[in-house]
C-alpha positions as CSV (number, residue, x, y, z in Angstrom):
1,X,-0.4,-43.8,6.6
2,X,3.2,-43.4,5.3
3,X,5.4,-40.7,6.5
4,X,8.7,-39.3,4.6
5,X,11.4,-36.6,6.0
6,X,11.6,-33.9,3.9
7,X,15.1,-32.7,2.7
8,X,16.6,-28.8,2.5
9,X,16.1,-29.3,-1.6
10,X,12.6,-30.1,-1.5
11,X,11.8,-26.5,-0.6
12,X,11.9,-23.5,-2.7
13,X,10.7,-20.1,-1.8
14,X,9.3,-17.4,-4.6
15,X,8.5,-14.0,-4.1
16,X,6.0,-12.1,-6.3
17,X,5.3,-8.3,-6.6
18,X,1.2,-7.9,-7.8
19,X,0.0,-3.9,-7.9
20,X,-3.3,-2.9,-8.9
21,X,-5.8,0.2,-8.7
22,X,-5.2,1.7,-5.8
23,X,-9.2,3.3,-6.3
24,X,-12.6,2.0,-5.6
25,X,-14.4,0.0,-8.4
26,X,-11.1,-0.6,-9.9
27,X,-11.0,2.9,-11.4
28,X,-7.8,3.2,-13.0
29,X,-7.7,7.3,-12.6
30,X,-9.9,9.2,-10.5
31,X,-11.5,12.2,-12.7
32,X,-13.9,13.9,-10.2
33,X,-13.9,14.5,-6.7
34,X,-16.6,14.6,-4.4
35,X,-16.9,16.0,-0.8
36,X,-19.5,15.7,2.1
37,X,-21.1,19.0,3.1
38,X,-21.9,17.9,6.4
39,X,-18.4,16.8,7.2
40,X,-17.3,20.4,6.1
41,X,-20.0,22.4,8.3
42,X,-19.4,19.6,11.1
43,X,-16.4,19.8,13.6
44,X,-14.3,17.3,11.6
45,X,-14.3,19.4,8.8
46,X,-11.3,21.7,10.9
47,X,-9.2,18.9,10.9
48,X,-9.3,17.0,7.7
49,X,-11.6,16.6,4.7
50,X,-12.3,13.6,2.9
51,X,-12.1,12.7,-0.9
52,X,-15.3,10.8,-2.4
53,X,-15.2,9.3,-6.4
54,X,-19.2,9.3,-6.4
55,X,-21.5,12.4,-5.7
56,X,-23.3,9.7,-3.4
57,X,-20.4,9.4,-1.5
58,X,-20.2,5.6,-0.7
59,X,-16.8,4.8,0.3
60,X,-14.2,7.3,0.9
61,X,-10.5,7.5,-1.0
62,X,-8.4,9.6,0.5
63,X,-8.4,12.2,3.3
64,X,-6.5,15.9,3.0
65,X,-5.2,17.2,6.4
66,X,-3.2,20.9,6.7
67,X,-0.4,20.7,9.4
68,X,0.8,23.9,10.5
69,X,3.8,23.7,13.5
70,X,2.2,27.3,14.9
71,X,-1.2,26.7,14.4
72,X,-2.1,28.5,11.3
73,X,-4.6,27.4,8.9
74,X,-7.6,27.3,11.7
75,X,-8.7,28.7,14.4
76,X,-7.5,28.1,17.9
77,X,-8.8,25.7,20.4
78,X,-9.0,28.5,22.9
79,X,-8.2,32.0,22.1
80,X,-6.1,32.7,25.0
81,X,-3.9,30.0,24.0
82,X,-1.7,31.1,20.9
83,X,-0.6,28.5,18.4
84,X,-2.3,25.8,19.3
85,X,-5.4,24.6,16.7
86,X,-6.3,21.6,14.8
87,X,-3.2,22.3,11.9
88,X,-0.4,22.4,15.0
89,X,-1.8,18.9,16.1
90,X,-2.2,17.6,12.5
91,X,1.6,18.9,12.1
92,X,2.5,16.9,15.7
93,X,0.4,13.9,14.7
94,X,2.6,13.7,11.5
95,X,5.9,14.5,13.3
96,X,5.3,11.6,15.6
97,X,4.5,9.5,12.4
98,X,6.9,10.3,9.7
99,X,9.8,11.8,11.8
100,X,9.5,9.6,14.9
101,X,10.6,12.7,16.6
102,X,8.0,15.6,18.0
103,X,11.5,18.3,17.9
104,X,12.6,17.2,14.3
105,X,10.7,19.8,11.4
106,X,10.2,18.5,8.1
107,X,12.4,19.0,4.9
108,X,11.5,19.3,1.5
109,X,14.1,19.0,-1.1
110,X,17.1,21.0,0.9
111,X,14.6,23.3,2.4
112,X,13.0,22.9,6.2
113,X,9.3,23.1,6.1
114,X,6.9,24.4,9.4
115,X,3.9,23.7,7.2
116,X,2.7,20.6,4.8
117,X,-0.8,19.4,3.3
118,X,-1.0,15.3,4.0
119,X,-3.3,13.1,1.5
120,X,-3.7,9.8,3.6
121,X,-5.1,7.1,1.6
122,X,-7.7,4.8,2.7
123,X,-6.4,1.4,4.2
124,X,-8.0,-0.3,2.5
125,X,-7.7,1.0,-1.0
126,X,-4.3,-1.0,-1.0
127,X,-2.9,-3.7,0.1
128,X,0.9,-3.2,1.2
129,X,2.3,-0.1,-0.1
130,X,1.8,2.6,-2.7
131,X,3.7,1.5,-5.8
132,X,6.3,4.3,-6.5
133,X,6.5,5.0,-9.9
134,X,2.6,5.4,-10.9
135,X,2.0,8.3,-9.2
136,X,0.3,11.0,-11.8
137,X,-1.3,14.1,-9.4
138,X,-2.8,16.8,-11.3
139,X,-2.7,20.3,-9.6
140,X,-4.8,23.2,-11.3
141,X,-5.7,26.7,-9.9
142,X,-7.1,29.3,-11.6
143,X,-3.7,30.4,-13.5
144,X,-1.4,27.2,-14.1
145,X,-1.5,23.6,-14.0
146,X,0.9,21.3,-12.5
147,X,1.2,17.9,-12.6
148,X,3.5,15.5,-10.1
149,X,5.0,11.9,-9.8
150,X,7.7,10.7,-8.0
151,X,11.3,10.4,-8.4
152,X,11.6,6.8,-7.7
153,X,13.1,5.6,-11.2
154,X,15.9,8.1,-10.9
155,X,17.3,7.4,-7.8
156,X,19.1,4.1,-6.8
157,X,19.2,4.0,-3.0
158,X,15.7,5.3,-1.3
159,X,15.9,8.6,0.9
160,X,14.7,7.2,4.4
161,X,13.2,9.1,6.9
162,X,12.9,7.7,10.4
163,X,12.0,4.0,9.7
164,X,10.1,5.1,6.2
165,X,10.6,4.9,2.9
166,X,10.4,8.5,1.3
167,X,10.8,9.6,-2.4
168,X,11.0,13.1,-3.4
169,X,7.5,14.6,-5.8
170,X,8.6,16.0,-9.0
171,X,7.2,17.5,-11.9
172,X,6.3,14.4,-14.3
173,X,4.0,11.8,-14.9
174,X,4.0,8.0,-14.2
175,X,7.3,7.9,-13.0
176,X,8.7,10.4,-15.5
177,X,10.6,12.7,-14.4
178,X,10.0,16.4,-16.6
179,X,13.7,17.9,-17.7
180,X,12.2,21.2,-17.0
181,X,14.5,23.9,-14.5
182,X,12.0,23.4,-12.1
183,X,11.2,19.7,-12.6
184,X,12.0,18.7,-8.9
185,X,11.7,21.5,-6.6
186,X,10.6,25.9,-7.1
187,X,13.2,28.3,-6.1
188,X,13.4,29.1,-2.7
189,X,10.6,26.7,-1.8
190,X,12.3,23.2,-1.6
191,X,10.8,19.9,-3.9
192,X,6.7,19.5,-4.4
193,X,6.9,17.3,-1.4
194,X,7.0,13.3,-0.2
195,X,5.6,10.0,-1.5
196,X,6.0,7.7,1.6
197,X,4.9,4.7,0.2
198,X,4.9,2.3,3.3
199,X,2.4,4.2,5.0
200,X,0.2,5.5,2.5
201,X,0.4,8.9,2.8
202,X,1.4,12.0,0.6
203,X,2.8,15.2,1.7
204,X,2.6,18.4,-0.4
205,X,5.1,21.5,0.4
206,X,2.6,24.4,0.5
207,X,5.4,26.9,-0.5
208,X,6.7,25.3,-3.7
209,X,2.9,24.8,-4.4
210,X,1.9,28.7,-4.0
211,X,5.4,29.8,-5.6
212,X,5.0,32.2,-8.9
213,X,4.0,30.2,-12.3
214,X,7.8,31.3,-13.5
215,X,9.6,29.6,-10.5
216,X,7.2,26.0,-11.2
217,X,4.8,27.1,-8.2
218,X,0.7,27.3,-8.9
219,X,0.5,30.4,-7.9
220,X,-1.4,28.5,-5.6
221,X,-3.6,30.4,-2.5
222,X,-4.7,29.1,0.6
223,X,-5.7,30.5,4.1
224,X,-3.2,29.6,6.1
225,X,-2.3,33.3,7.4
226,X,-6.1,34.0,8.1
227,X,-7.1,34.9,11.9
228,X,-10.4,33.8,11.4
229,X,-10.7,30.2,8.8
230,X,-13.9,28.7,8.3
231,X,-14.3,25.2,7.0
232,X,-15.6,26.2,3.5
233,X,-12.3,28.3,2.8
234,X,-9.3,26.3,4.9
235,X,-6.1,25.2,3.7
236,X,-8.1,21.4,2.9
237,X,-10.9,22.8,1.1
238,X,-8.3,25.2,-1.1
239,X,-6.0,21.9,-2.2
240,X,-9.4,19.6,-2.7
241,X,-10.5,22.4,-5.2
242,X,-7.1,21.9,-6.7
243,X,-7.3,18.2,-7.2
244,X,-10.8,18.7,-8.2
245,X,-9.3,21.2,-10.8
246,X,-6.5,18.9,-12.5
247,X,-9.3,15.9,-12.6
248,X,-6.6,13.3,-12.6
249,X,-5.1,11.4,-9.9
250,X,-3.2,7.9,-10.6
251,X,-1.7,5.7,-8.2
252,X,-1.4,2.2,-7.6
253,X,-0.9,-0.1,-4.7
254,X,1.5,-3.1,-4.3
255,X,1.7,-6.3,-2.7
256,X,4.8,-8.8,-2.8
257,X,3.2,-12.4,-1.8
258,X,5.2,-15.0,-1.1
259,X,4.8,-18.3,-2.0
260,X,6.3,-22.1,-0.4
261,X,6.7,-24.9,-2.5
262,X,7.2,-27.9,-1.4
263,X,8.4,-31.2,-3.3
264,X,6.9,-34.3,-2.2
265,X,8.1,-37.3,-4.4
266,X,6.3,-40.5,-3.8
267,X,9.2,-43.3,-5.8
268,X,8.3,-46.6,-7.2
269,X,8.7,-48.6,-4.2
270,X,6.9,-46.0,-1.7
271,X,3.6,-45.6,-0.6
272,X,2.3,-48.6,-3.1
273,X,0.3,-50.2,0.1
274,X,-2.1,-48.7,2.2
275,X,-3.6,-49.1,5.8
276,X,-7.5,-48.6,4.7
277,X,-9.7,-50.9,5.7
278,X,-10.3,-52.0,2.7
279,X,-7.1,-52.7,1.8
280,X,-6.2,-55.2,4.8
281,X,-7.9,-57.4,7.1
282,X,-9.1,-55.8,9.9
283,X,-8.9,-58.9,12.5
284,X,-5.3,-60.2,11.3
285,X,-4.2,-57.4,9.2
286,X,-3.4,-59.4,6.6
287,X,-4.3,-58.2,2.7
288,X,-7.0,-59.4,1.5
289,X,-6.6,-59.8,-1.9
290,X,-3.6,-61.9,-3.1
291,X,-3.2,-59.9,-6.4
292,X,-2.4,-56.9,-4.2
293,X,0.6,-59.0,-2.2
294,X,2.7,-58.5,-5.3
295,X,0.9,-55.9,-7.6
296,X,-0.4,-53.6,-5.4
297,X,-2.3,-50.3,-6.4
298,X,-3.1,-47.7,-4.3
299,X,-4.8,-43.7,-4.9
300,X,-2.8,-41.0,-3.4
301,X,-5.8,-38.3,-2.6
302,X,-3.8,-36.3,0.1
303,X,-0.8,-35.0,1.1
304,X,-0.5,-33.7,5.3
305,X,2.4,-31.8,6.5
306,X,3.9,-33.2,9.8
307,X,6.2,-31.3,12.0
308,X,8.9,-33.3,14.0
309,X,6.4,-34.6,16.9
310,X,4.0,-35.1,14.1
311,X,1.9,-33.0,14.8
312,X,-0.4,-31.8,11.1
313,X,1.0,-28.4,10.2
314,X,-0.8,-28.4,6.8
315,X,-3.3,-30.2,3.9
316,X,-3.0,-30.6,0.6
317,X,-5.7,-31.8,-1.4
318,X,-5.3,-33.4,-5.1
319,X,-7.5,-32.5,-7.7
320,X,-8.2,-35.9,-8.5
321,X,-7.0,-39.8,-7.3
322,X,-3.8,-40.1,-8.4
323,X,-3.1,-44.2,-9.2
324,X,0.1,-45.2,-7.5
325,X,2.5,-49.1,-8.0
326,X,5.8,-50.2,-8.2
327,X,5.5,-49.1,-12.0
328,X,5.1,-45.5,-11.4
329,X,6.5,-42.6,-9.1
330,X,4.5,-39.5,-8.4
331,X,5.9,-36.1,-7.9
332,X,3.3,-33.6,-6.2
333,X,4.3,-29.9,-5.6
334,X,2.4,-28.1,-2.8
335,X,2.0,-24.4,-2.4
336,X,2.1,-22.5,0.9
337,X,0.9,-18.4,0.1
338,X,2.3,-15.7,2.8
């Protein structure tokens, strides 16, 4: 066994961005939406409601949550207790999430919000992030259709909020940005809402969503002001039946991996002898072959990593024996993923 210090120039480190599908079964666009009736009768259906891409339900997409800061949108825990529900925790859960800060109120656009909806991707429907840029969210109610993506391309430095990443929702497609009056916000409402890429999550401004067809709104109703919400008509259900509506929902996730590589050069007069056993004598140590005295040949089959105190960090394996004498010199680049 021959060992060799690496040098600073033997190392050079690479960086790749890969984004795929963020859906199941590597649908490129979701087209229908499916929801579980027992989730909406059952008592998870008050605080969120979750987004299938198969009537048999399998594994789940997204979920859409309704945060309200005083509680509207469902009913109350206890009726003695006034503004306090499943929406006011949803709205605190987010707060503490987002914000970082429980006294801090959302702002959409210029505008302050008390109220949001919050699609939440599944974990494990990507990988990093959400790529900005790919977002396409159709919107349809029963007068007007909307479709959304992200400002992302448009703007140089990202907007953060707290420690995360947030770009503003527009009207558009993939990226594209509409030239429209009301391409990035409604009057008096604020912008369509958040992408927050980094923790998979979309927020929708209910306001600019229910503003008047004229000022870019949907029109768009929900029960938020109700006293007395069930599941089949809250604030989730109502959006759901607006994806459900626009049958189109594109996003992708990314990954950046990261990749080592390492520069191991074996030169002509290196690593032409070896310690096997049947290279050498095992009593003397001597070779045992004269012709390999000055004409050696040995097969490099494996390169190990060593830290200072030698201790094996790493193994790579060739793909095949690789001859090695004083005629030749080998240059084998291994590489480490992160």
């Amino acid at each position: 066994m021959a060992f060799k210090r690496l040098e600073s120039s033997d190392f050079v480190l690479s960086s790749d961005a890969i984004s795929s599908t963020l859906w199941s079964n590597q649908l490129t666009t979701l087209t229908a939406f499916f929801s579980s009736s027992a989730q909406i009768a059952g008592s998870s259906g008050k605080f969120y409601l979750t987004a299938y891409a198969s009537s048999s339900l399998g594994s789940p997409e997204f979920d859409i949550a309704y945060g309200n800061s005083q509680g509207s949108g469902s009913l109350a825990y206890n009726s003695t207790v006034t503004h306090v529900s499943p929406t006011s925790t949803v709205y605190g859960q987010y707060q503490d999430l987002v914000l970082g800060d429980e006294n801090t109120d959302f702002a959409f656009g210029a505008l302050t919000a008390t109220e949001f909806f919050a699609l939440s991707f599944e974990r494990a429907r990507y990988k990093e992030s959400l790529l900005p840029g790919s977002l396409t969210l159709t919107l349809r109610s029963s007068s007007a259709t909307l479709t959304l993506t992200d400002n992302s391309r448009i703007v140089t430095i990202p907007q953060y909020v707290g420690t995360n990443r947030v770009y503003q929702l527009v009207s558009g497609s993939n990226g594209a940005v509409n030239t429209g009056v009301n391409s990035g916000h409604t009057s008096n409402s604020g912008s369509y809402g958040w992408l927050l890429p980094d923790i998979g999550t979309i927020l929708l401004n209910p306001r600019a969503l229910a503003a008047p067809l004229a000022n870019g709104g949907l029109t768009f109703l929900y029960s938020a002001s109700s006293a007395t919400v069930t599941p089949d008509i809250s604030p989730n259900f109502s959006l759901f039946t607006a994806i459900n509506g626009g049958a189109s929902f594109t996003l992708n996730s990314n990954e950046t991996i990261s990749s080592n590589y390492i520069f191991i050069r074996a030169r002509s007069s290196e690593y032409n002898y070896s310690e096997n056993p049947s290279f050498i004598s095992g009593s003397t140590g001597e070779i045992i072959f004269n012709s390999f005295i000055n004409t050696p040949r040995t097969y490099i089959t494996t390169v190990g990593l060593y830290n200072d105190t030698n201790e094996l960090l790493a193994v790579a394996k060739l793909s095949r024996p690789l001859p090695k004498d004083f005629t030749k010199e080998a240059l084998i680049r291994v590489k480490l993923d992160f």
